[in-house]
N, C-alpha and C positions, 0 to 999 in steps of 0.2 A: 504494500500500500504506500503510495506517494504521500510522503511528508507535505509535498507543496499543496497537493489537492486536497489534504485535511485542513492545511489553514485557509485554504482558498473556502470553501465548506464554510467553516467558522466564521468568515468576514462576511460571506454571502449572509447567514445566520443573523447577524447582530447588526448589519447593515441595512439587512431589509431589502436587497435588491442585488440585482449585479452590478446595475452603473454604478451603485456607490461603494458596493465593494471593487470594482475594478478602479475605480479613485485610487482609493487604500491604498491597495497593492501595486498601483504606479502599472498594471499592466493594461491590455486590451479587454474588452468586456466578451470578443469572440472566443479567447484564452480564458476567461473564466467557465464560459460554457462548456469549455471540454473540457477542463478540471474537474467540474460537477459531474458530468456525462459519466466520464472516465471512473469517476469514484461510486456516480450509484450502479455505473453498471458491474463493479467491481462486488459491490455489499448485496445485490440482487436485488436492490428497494428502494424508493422513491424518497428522496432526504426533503426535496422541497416542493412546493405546489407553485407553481408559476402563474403570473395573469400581469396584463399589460400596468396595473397596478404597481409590481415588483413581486418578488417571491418569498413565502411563507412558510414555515418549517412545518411540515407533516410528522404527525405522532412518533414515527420511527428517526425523523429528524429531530425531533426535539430532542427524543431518547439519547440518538449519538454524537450530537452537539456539543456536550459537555463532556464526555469521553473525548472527541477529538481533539478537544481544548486542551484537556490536560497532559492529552500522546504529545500535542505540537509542544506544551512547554517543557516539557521532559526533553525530548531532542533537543530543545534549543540551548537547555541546560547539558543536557550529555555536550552537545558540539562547542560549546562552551567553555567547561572543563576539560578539552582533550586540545584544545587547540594551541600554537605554544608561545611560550610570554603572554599569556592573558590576553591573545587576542580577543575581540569579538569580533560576530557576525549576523546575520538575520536582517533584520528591518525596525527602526528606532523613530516613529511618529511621535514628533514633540508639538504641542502648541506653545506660542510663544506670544506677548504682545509685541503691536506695531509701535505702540511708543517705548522705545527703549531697545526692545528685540533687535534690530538689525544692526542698532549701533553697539550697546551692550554685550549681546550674546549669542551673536552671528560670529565670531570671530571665536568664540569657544568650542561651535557645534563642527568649524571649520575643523581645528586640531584635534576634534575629538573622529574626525574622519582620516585626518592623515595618521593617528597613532594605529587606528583599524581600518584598516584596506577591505576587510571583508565586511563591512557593517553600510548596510544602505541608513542615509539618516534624512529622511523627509520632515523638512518645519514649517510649521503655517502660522503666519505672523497677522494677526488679528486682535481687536480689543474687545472681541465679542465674548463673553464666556462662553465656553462652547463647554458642552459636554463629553467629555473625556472615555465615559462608556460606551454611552451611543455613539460615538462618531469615532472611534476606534484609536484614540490616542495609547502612545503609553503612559505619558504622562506630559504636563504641562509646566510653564515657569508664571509664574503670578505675583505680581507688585503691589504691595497695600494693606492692608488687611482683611484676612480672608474673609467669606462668610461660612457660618455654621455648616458642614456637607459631612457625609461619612466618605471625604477621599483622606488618603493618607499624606503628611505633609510635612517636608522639612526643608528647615530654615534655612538660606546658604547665603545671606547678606542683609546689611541694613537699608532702610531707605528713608530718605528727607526730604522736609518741602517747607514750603513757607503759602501762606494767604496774601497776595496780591492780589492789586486794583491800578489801573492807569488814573494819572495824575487829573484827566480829566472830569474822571467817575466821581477820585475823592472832594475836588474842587463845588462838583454841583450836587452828590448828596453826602457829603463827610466821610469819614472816617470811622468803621465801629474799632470801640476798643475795650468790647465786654464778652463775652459768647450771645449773652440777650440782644445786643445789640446784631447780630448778625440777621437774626430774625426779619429785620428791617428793612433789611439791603435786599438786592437782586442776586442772587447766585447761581455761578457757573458750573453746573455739575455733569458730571459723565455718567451720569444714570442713579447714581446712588443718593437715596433720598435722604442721608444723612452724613452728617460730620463729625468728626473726634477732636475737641479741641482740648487743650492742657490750662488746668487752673493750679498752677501750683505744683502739687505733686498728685493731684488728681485730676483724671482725663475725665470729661465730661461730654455726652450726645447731644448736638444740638439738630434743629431738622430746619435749615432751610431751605427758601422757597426761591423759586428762580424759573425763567421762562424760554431759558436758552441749555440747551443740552446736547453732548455729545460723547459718542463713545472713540475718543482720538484725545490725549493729550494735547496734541499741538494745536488742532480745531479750538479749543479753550484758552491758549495762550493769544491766538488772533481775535477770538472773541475779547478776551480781557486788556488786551492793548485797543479796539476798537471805543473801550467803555462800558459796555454793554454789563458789568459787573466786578465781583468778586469770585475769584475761583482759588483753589488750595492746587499750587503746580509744582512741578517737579522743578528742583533748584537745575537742574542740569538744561532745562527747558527753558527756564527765566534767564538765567544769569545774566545772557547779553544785554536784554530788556532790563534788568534793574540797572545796569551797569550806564545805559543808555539814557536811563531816565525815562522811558517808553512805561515801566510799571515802578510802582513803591510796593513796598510791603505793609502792610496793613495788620492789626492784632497780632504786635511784637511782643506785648505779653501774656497770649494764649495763643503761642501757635501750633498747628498741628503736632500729633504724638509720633517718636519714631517709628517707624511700623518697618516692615520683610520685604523680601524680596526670599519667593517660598519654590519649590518644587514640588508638584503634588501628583499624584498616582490615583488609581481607581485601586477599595481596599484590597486587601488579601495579606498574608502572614509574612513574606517576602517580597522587597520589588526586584527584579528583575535584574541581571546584574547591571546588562547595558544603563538601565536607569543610575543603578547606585555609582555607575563610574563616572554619568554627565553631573550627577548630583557632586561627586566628591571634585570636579573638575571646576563647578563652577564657586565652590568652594573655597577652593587655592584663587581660582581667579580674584577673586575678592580681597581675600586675605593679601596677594602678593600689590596688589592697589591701594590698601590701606582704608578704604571707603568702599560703601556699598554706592549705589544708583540714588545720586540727591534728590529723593522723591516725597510729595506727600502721599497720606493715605488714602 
C-alpha cells in the first residue's frame, strides 16, 4: 500500500474535496484521483462518495480514515529517525501573518529549507485566522495574544507596540490619557473588539469603539496617519512615522501589555518533529536578535 495515497486519502478526508486537497499537497487534482482510484481499488471498497458538491467519506471511509492517519504519521516518524544528521523530510504547511511574516520569518523558513533538502515547506502568509485543522496546516506562527482554543502553543519571542494617533487626530479631538478615556475616541482595530491596556502593574480590558477596521497591520498604520483614529501598532510598523512626526504616541502611561509572538499546532501529545525544529529555530532566531517583533497586542 502506497504511503502517498494514504495521505492523499487523508487530505481528501479532512479537506472535503479534491480541489482543496490537491491545494494541500501542491499537486494536480487528476493525481489525486488516481491516488484515490488506486487505493480503493486496492482495499476492494469505496472510501468516498463523490458529487459535484466535493466528496464525502463513506462509512468504511470514515472507518479507515483514522487508521490511515496514524500509518502516515508512523512512517513519517520511522523516515525521520533513520534519516542521517537529523534530516527531515515530508511536507511542513505553516500559516504565517502578512504583517510581519515575510519580513520577520521568511528568512527562517528559508534556512530551515536549506539545512533539509528533503522537507517541502509550503507558507501562506495571511492575517486571517485561519483554521489550522480544517484547512490542513501543521501548525501556524501568531503575534499578540492568543485567544482561548484547544490548539497547543509555544512561546518563541516577545512583542511590542505602543497607541498612536496623527498629530492631526490629536489637534481636533485631544488626547486620551486614561483607559476611560479611550472609550471616547475612534478606534482602529483589526477585528478585535477589544484592548489590553497597562494601569500600573495591572492590565486592564477596555472595549473600544471604532468604524474603520482591518485585518493588515499596515492598512491601520495608513488609516492612523490619515486621522481617521487611534490604533495600538506595531513599533516596527511606526517607527519611521513617529520618527517623522507623521504619528505621536498617545496613553504613555497605559500603554499596551507585552504580549508573544507564539507557534501553535492543532492538539495531540506530541508535535511533530519538523514542527519542534521550526519552533526551536525560531527560537535562536530571537534570542540571537536580542528582541522579539516591536508589536502591540
Amino acid at each position: 500500500m502506497d504511503i502517498d495515497d494514504l495521505r492523499t486519502f487523508v487530505e481528501v478526508a479532512d479537506a472535503g474535496g479534491i480541489t482543496s486537497a490537491a491545494l494541500r499537497l501542491g499537486i494536480s487534482k487528476s493525481m489525486v484521483s488516481r491516488r484515490l482510484a488506486r487505493l480503493e481499488a486496492e482495499l476492494g471498497v469505496q472510501l468516498l462518495a463523490r458529487s459535484t458538491r466535493g466528496a464525502s467519506l463513506t462509512e468504511a471511509g470514515a472507518t479507515f480514515r483514522d487508521h490511515a492517519a496514524r500509518a502516515s504519521a508512523e512512517i513519517d516518524a520511522a523516515r525521520d529517525a533513520i534519516l542521517p544528521t537529523g534530516d527531515l523530510s515530508g511536507r511542513l504547511r505553516v500559516a504565517a501573518p502578512l504583517t510581519f511574516g515575510p519580513t520577520h520569518f521568511a528568512a527562517v523558513f528559508a534556512d530551515m529549507a536549506l539545512r533539509h533538502p528533503q522537507l517541502q515547506i509550503q507558507t501562506s502568509y495571511s492575517d486571517r485566522f485561519v483554521d489550522l485543522i480544517a484547512e490542513g496546516f501543521d501548525c501556524a506562527i501568531r503575534v499578540g495574544t492568543l485567544r482561548d482554543s484547544n490548539l497547543m502553543t509555544k512561546r518563541v519571542g516577545p512583542l511590542y507596540g505602543k497607541f498612536v494617533a496623527s498629530p492631526a487626530y490629536v489637534e481636533a479631538h485631544g488626547a486620551p490619557e486614561t483607559p476611560e478615556d479611550l472609550v471616547t475616541h475612534q478606534a482602529l482595530m483589526q477585528g478585535m473588539e477589544t484592548w489590553q491596556v497597562m494601569d500600573g502593574d495591572t492590565m486592564r480590558t477596555v472595549r473600544p469603539q471604532g468604524r474603520f477596521k482591518a485585518d493588515n497591520g499596515a492598512a491601520l498604520v495608513v488609516a492612523a496617519v490619515a486621522g481617521l483614529g487611534i490604533a495600538a501598532l506595531p513599533d516596527d510598523l511606526i517607527k519611521d512615522y513617529l520618527a517623522s512626526g507623521a504619528l505621536v504616541t498617545v496613553m504613555t502611561r497605559h500603554p499596551p501589555p507585552p504580549a508573544g509572538i507564539y507557534v501553535v499546532r492543532p492538539p495531540g501529545q506530541h508535535p511533530a518533529r519538523k514542527v519542534r525544529v521550526l519552533t526551536d529555530m525560531l527560537i535562536a532566531c530571537f534570542e540571537r536578535s536580542g528582541v522579539g517583533v516591536r508589536a502591540s497586542s
